[in-house]
C-alpha positions in Angstrom: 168.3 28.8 -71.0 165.8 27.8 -74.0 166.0 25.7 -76.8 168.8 23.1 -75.3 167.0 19.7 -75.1 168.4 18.7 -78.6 171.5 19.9 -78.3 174.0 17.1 -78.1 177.4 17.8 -76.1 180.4 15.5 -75.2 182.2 14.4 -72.4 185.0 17.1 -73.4 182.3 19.5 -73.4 180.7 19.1 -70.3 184.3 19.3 -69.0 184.9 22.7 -70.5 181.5 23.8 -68.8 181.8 22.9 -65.5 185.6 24.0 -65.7 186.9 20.6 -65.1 189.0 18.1 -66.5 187.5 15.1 -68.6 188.7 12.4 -66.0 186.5 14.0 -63.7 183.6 14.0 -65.5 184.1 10.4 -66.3 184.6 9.9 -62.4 180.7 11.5 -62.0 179.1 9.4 -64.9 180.5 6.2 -63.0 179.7 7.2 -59.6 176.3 9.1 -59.8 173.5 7.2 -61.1 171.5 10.4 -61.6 174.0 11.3 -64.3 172.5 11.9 -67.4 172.2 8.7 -69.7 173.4 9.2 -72.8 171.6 10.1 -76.3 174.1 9.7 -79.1 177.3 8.8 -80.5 179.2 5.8 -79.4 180.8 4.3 -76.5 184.3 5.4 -76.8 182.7 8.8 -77.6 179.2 9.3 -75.8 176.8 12.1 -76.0 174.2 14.1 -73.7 171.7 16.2 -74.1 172.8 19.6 -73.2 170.1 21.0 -71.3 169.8 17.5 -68.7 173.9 18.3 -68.0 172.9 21.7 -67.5 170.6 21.0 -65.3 172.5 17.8 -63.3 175.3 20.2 -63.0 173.5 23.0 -61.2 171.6 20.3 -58.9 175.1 18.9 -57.9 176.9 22.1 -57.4 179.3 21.8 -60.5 178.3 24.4 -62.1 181.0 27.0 -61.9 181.1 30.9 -63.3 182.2 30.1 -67.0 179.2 27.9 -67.6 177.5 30.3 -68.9 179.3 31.2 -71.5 180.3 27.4 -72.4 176.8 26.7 -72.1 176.3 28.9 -75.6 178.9 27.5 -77.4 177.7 23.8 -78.2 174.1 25.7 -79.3 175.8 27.6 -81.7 178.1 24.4 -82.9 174.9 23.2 -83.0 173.1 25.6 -86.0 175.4 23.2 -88.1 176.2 25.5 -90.9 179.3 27.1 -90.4 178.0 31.0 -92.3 174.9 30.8 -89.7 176.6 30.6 -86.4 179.2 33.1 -87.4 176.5 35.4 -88.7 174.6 34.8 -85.3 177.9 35.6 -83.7 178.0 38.4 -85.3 174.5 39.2 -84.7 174.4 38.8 -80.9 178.2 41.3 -80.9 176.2 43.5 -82.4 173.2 43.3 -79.9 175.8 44.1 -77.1 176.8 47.1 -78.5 173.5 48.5 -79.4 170.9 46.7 -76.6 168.3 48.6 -78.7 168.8 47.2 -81.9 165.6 46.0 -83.5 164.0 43.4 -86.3 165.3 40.2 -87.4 168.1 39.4 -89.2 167.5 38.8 -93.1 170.2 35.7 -93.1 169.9 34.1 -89.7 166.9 31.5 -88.8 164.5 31.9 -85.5 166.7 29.9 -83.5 169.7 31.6 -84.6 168.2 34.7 -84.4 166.7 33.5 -80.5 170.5 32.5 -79.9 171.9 36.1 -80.8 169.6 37.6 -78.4 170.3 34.8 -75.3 174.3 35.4 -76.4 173.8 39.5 -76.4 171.7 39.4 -72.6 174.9 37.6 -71.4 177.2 39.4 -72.7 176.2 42.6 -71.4 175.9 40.9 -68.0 179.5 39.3 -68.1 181.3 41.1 -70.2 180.3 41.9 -74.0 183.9 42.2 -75.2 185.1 38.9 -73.2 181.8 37.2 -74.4 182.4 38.1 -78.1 185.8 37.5 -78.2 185.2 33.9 -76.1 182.8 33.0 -78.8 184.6 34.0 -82.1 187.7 31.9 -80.6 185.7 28.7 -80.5 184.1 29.6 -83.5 187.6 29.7 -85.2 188.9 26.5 -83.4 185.3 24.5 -84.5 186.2 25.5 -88.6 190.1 25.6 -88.3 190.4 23.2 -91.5 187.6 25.6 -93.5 189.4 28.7 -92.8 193.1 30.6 -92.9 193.7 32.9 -89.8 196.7 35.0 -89.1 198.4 33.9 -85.6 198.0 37.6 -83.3 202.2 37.6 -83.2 202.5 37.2 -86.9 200.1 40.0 -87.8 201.8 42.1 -85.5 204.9 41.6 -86.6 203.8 42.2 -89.8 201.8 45.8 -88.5 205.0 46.9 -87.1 207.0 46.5 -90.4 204.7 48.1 -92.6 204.7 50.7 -90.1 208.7 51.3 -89.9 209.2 50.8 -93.1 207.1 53.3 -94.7 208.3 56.7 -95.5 207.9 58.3 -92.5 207.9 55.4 -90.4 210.4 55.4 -87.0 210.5 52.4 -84.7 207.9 51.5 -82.4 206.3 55.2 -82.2 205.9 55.2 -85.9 202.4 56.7 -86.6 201.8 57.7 -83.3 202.9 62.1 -83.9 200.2 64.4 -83.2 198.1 65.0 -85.9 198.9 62.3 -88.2 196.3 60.5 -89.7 196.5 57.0 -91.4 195.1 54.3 -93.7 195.4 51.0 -93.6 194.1 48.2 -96.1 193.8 44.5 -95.7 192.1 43.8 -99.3 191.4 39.8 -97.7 191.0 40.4 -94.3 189.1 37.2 -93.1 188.0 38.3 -89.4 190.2 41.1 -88.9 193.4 39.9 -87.5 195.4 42.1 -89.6 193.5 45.4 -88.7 193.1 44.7 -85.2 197.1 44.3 -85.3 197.3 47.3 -87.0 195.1 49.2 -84.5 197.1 48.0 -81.4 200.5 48.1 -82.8 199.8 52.2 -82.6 199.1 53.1 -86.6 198.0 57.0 -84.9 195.1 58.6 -84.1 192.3 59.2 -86.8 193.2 55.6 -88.3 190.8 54.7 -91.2 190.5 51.1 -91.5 189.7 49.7 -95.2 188.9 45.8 -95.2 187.5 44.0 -97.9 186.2 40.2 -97.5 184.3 38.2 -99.9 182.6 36.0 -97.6 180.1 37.6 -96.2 180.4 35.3 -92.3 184.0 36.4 -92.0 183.6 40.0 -93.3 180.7 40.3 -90.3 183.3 38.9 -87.6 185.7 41.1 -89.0 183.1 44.2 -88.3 182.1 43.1 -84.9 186.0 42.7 -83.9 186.8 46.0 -85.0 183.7 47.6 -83.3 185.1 46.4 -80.0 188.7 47.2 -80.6 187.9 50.9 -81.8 185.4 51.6 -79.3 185.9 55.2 -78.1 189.0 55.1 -79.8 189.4 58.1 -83.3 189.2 55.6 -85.8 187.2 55.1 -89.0 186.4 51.3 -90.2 185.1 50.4 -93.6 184.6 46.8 -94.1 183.1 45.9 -97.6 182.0 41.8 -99.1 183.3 41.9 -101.9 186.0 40.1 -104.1 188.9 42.9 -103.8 190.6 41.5 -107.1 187.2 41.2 -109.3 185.5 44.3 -107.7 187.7 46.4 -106.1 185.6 48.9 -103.5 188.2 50.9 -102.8 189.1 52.0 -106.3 191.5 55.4 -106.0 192.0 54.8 -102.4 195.3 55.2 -101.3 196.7 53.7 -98.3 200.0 54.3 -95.8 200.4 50.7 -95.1 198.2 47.5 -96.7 198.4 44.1 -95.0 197.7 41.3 -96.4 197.3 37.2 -95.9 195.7 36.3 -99.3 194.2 33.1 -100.3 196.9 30.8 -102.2 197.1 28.5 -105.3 193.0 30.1 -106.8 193.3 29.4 -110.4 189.9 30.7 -110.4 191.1 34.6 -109.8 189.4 36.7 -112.5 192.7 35.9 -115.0 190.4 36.6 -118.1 188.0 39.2 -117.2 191.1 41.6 -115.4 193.3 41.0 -118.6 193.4 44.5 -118.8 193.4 45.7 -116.0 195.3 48.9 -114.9 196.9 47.5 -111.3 198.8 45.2 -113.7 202.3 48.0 -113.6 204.1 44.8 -113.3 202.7 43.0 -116.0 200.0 40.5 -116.3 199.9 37.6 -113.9 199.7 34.2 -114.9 196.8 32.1 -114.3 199.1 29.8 -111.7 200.2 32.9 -110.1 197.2 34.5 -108.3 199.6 35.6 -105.2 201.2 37.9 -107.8 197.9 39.7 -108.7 197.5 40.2 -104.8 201.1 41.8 -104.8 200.5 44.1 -107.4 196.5 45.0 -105.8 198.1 46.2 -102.8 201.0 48.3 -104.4 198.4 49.5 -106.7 196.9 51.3 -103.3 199.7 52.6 -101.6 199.8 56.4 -100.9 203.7 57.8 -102.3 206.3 56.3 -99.7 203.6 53.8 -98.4 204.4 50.2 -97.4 203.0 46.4 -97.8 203.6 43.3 -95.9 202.0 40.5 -97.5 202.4 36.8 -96.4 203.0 34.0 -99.2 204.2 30.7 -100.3 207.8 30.5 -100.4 206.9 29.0 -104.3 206.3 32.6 -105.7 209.9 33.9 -104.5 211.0 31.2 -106.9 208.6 29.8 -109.8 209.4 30.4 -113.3 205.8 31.8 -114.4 206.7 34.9 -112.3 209.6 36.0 -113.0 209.0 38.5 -115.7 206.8 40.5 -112.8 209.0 39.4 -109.8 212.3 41.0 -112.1 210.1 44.4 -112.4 209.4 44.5 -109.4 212.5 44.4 -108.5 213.8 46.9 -111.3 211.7 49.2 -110.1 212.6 49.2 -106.6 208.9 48.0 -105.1 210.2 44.9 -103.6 212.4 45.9 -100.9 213.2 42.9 -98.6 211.9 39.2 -98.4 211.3 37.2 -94.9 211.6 33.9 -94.9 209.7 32.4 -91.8 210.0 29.4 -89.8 207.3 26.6 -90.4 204.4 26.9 -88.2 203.9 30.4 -88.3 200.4 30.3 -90.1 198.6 28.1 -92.0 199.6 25.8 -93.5 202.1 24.7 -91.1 204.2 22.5 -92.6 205.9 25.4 -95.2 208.4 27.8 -94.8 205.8 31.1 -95.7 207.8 34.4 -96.5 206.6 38.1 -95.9 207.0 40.2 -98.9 207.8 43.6 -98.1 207.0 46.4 -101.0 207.5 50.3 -100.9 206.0 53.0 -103.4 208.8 55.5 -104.2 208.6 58.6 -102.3 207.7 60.7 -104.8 205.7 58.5 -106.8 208.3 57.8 -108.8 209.3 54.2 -110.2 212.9 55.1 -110.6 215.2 52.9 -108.6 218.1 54.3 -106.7 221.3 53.2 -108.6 223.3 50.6 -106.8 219.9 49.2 -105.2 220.2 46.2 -103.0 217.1 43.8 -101.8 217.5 42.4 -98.2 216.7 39.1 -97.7 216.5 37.5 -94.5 216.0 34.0 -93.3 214.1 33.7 -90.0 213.8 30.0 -90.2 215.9 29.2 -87.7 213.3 30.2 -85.1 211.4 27.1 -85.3 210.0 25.6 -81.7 210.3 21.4 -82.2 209.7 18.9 -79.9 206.0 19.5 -80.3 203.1 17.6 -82.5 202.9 20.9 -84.6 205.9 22.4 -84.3 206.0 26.7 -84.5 208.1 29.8 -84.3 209.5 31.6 -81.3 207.8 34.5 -81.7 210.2 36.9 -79.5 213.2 36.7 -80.5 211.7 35.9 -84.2 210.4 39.5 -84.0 213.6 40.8 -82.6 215.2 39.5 -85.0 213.4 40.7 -88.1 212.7 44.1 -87.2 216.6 44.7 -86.8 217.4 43.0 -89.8 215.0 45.7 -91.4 216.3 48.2 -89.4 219.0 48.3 -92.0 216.5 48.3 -94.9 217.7 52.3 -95.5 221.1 52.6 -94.0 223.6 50.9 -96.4 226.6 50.8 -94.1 224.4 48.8 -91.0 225.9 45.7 -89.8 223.6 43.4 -90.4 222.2 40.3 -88.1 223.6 36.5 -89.2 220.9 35.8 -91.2 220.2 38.5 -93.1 222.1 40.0 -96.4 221.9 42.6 -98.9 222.0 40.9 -102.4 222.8 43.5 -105.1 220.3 43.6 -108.0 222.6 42.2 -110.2 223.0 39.1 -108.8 218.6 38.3 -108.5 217.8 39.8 -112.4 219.1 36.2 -114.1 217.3 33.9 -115.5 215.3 32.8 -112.8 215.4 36.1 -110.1 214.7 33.7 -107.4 214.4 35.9 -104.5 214.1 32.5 -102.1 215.9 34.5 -98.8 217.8 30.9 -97.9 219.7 30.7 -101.4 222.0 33.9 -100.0 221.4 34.3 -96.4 223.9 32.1 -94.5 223.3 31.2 -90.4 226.0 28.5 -90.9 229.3 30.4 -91.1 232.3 28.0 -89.8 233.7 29.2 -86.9 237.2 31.1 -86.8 240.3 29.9 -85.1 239.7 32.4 -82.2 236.4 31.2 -82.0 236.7 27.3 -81.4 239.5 28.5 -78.9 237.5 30.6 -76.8 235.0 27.6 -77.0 237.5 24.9 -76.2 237.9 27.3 -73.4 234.1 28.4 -72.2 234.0 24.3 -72.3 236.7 23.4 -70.2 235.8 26.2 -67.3 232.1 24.6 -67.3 233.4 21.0 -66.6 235.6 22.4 -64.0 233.0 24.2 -62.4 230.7 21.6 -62.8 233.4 19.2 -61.0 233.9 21.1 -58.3 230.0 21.3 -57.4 229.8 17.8 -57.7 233.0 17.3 -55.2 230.9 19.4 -53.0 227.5 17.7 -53.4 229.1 14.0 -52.8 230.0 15.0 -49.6 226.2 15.2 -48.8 225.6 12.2 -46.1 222.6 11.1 -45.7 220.3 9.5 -42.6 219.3 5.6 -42.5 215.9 7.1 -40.8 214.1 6.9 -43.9 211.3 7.8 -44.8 210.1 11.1 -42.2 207.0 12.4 -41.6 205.2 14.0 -44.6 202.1 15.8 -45.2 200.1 16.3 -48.2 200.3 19.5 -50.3 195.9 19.8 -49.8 196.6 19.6 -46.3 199.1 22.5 -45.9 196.4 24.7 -48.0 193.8 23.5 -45.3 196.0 24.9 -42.5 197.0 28.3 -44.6 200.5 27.2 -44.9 199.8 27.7 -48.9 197.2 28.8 -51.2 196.9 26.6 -54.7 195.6 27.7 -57.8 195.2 25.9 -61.4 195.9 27.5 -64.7 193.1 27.7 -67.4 192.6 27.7 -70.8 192.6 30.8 -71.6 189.7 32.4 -73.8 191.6 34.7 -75.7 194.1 32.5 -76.7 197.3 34.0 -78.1 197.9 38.1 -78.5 200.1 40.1 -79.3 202.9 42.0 -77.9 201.5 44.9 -75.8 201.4 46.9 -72.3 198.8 45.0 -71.1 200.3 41.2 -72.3 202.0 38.8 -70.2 203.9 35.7 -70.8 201.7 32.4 -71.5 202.9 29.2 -70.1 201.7 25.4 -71.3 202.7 22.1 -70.8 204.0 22.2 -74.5 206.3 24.9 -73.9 207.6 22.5 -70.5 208.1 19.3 -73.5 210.6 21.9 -75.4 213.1 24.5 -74.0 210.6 25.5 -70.9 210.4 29.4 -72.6 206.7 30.8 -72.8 205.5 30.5 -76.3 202.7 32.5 -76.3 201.1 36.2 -74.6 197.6 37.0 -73.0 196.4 40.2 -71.9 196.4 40.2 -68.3 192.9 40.7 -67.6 192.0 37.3 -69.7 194.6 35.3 -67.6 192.7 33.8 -64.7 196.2 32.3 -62.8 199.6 34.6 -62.9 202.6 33.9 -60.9 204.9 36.1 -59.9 208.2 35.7 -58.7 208.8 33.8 -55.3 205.4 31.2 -56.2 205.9 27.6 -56.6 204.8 26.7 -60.0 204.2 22.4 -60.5 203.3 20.9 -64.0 200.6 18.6 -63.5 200.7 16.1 -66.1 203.6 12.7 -66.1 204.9 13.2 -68.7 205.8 16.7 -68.3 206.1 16.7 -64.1 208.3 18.9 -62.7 208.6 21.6 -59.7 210.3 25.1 -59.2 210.1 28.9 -58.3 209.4 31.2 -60.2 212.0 34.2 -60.6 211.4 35.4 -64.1 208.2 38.0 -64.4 205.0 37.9 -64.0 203.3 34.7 -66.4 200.0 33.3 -67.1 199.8 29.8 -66.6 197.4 27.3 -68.7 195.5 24.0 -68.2 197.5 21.4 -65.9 200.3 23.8 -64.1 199.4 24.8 -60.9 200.7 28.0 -58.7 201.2 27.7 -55.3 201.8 30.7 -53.0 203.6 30.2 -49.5 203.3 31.8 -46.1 207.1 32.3 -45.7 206.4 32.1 -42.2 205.6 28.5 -41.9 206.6 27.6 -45.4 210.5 28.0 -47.5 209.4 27.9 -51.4 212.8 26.3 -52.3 212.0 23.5 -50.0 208.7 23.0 -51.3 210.1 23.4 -54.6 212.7 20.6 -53.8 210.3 18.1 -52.3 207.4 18.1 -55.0 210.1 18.0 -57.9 210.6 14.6 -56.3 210.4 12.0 -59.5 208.9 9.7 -56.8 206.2 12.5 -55.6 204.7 12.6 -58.6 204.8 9.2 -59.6 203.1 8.3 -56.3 200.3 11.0 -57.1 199.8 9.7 -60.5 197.2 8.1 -62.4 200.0 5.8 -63.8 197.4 5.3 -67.3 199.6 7.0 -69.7 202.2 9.4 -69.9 199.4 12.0 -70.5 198.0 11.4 -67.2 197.5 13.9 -64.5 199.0 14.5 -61.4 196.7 15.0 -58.6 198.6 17.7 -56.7 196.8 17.7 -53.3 198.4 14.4 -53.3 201.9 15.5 -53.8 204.2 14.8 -50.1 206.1 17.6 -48.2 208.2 16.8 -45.6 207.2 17.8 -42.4 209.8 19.5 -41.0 210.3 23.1 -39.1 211.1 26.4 -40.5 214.5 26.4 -39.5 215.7 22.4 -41.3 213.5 23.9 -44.5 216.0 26.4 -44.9 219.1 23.9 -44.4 217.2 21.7 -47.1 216.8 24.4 -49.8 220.1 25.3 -49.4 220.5 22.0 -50.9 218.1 21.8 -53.7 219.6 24.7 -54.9 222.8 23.3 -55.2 221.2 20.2 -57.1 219.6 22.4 -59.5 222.4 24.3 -60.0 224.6 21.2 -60.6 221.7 20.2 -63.0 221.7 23.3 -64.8 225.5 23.6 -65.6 225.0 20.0 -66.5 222.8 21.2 -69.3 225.1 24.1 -70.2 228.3 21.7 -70.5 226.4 19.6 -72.3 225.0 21.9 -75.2 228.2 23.5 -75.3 230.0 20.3 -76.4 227.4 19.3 -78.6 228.1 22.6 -80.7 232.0 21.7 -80.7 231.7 18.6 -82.2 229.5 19.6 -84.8 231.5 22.8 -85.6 235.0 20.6 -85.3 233.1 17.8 -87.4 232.5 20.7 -90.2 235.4 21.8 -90.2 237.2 18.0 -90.6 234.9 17.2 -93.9 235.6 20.5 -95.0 239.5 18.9 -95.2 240.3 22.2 -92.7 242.9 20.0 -90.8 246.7 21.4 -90.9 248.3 18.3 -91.0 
């Protein structure tokens, strides 16, 4: 590699190219004097020339097969503006698509230019797709306060509503007949998230793609992501810079769905110069209300029976400026449901956004059915806490929402708790607030019948949950304490076990597909233990299947068990481990590792963030035939601990309901 001398890189970042963990490169800078001396920054937070690490690490061996692309990454960071990396980006995903491409780039600089080219040669040696898509994700992370991205589950969910809902539209085949040909628009479409959702969620064969972006860095990545994802596939892509509300490209283009994530809160939108402008059915927006002028663009492009999904502030479903155009909308039938969903779900975090979800009239017609009802459905429920930045479950928040719309156009459906059907008469008042929690009740008090049967689901836990205790106490225990152990590296040096470490994954999260498995972190272990996110397969570098021994590697989040569920990706700091059932019982391994004292002996002991060093983790050594006695055991213990759990969440939700019910004055005294 060329051009690295001045490149500055931190300790973080030597740890992410030589696959390591930052403690270990702090361990080398203390015990090898030939480690390089720093150049920059501070003590707390040093910094090294790039190409002496690169070059320490390949004398020393540390040097493992994702260097090289994590060798690229600080040289980009380092082109300093955020446009010229992304254009180089861009540049060099182009290169690996077309080795043949000639002459500079008008926008990008030598060494950017230089960088495309060094960034293209690898990526047709390790992967162009993986290399691009590796890239733009640490692109993304580096600028994550400068830019607004759409989370892969959200933009599928909101692919696969757009799809059902439209006219024509039928579950998770919609779009898929022979023959049929569809258009999708995403009028703000940053770097593609929403048409890359709509291309995998199955929008058909012969797919045209219309994008529009106004800056021109994101409106490249958009291109380049596209141009992989399509590749060999029948689809047409169009992406345009341009400002889609000032200067509309796609003027008289119709489209089957339109997706959209638009910018929030602009003032600046082009109120004065579009005064008169014709996508205004619904009336003028206000200057405070750009999100409404984004409403009306899309439903200005959709074919006849055509549907948009559009993400926004839950302030729009409410504010008195926008009522005038939220009440025709309405009237007129476009607006056909409201999702409100839980905080976290895309930027910015901290509010509940909604997805607003529109339909042109079959026929082209703005007449609205009489007795017309909106649905309205509050997803917020499906909030993940326990984490610093809390977000959605995105499984059963998609399950959810796409039954609750299920009902959109069948008028006797039972509907989901959550979701409602709110005549027309009751929104068109004076404020035709269409805020989905104002209606949409997930607190209904609990029946008679119901607290019984609870009373009685309680009771049978704690009995259960006695017995196995009465069984367990009975457990008697030697005064030969402690046994022989040996160490978890040394059972992997005699082939007793294999051990492998999740990764970071370079994908990051994806959406729902055939290829996608279940993501496990250490974040998910610190809430209810369910995988939060998916990876494709391919990406995922450690996946356990059932019958492996999966440990969490970090204090404050130790723990030990097999896994029965299937097949699941693990990330940085859990580890898999694989027995040979004929020298090794997984439940006994299991049982000895989840050992509080096991991992606080292979500790660190710094902080509650520190890592476990799991070669150091004990087994007793006992025979094949005692292993088996002891995981009979273990089981038992985690059984006793789950139904602990159980009993205890059960009569959490009894007080609260009976407590409800008592300020409610519902006592029959």
């Amino acid at each position: 590699m060329s051009s690295t001398g001045s490149v500055p890189v931190s300790l973080a970042e030597i740890a992410r190219i030589a696959g390591v963990g930052r403690a270990a490169v702090s361990n080398w800078r203390r015990r090898h004097d030939s480690f390089p001396t720093r150049i920059g920054g501070t003590d707390v937070s040093p910094q090294f020339s790039l190409a002496e690490v690169e070059r320490w690490l390949r004398d020393n061996g540390k040097l493992d097969s994702i260097g090289g692309r994590e060798l690229l990454w600080p040289r980009f960071e380092a082109l300093g503006s955020r446009d010229e990396s992304g254009l180089a980006i861009a540049e060099a995903a182009r290169r690996m698509r077309s080795p043949k491409t000639d002459g500079p780039h008008a926008e990008l600089s030598a060494e950017a230019e230089e960088l495309a080219a060094e960034a293209a040669a690898l990526g047709r040696d390790e992967g162009a797709r993986e290399t691009f898509e590796f890239l733009l994700q640490r692109w993304l992370e580096t600028h994550v306060r400068q830019l607004s991205t759409t989370p892969a589950p959200l933009a599928a969910l909101m692919a696969r509503i757009a799809l059902d809902v439209r006219v024509g539209g039928s579950g998770e085949d919609a779009g898929e007949e022979a023959g049929e040909k569809l258009t999708v628009l995403d009028p703000a479409c940053g770097t593609g998230h929403l048409a890359a959702a709509a291309v995998r969620e199955g929008a058909g064969s012969g797919l045209s793609v219309l994008a529009c972006e106004r800056d021109p860095a994101l409106a490249a990545l958009a291109s380049a992501r596209l141009a992989f994802l399509t590749d060999g596939h029948d689809v047409r892509t169009e992406i345009v810079t341009a400002d889609a509300l000032r200067e509309d490209p796609f003027t008289g283009a119709r489209a089957d769905i339109a997706l959209c994530n638009p910018p929030f809160n602009e003032r600046d939108w082009g109120y004065a110069e579009l005064a008169t402008d014709q996508r205004w059915t619904h009336g003028l927006p206000p200057r405070t209300e750009p999100e409404l002028a984004w409403v009306q663009h899309l439903f200005a492009h959709l074919k006849p029976g055509g549907a948009a999904v559009v993400v926004l502030p839950p302030a729009v479903a409410s504010r008195k400026a926008g009522r005038r155009i939220r009440g025709s909308l309405l009237r007129t039938g476009a607006l056909r449901a409201v999702v409100a969903l839980p905080p976290g779900s895309a930027q910015p975090h901290s509010v509940s956004l909604q997805l607003w979800i529109l339909r042109a009239a079959p026929d082209g017609s703005a007449a609205v059915p009489p007795g017309q009802d909106v649905l309205l459905v509050d997803a917020t429920r499906f909030v993940r806490t326990g984490t610093r930045e809390s977000g959605p479950h995105w499984e059963p928040l998609r399950a959810f929402a796409l039954s609750a719309l299920e009902a959109l156009d069948r008028p006797d459906a039972e509907l989901p708790d959550g979701a409602v059907r709110v005549p027309l008469i009751e929104l068109l008042d004076d404020e035709v607030d269409v805020t989905p929690g104002r209606y949409a009740s997930v607190t209904a008090e609990p029946t008679g019948l119901e607290l019984a049967a609870a009373w009685r689901e309680t009771a049978t836990a704690l009995t259960d949950l006695a017995r196995l205790a009465g069984r367990l106490s009975e457990l008697r225990f030697s005064a030969d304490l402690p046994q022989t152990t040996t160490s978890v590296g040394d059972l992997a040096k005699a082939g007793a076990l294999s051990l492998r470490s999740g990764q970071q994954t370079p994908d990051g999260s994806t959406a729902p597909g055939k290829d996608s498995v279940p993501l496990l972190t250490v974040a998910d272990l610190l809430t209810d233990g369910t995988p939060s996110g998916l990876v494709a397969a391919g990406s995922a570098p450690v996946i356990v299947e059932e019958g492996d021994v999966v440990v969490a590697g970090v204090v404050r989040a130790y723990r030990a068990w097999v896994h029965e569920g299937p097949p699941t990706a693990l990330g940085p700091q859990l580890y898999a481990l694989r027995v040979d059932s004929a020298k090794l019982n997984a439940h006994f391994l299991a049982g000895c590792l989840r050992a509080p004292s096991n991992g606080r002996q292979a500790g660190t002991h710094a902080s509650s963030s520190s890592r476990v060093d799991i070669r150091r983790l004990q087994v007793l050594h006992l025979p094949l035939r005692e292993q088996e006695a002891y995981a009979e055991v273990f089981r038992s213990l985690w059984d006793f601990e789950a139904r602990l759990g159980s009993a205890e969440g059960l009569g959490r939700r009894l007080v609260s309901d009976v407590s409800d019910l008592l300020a409610a004055g519902g006592l029959d005294v």
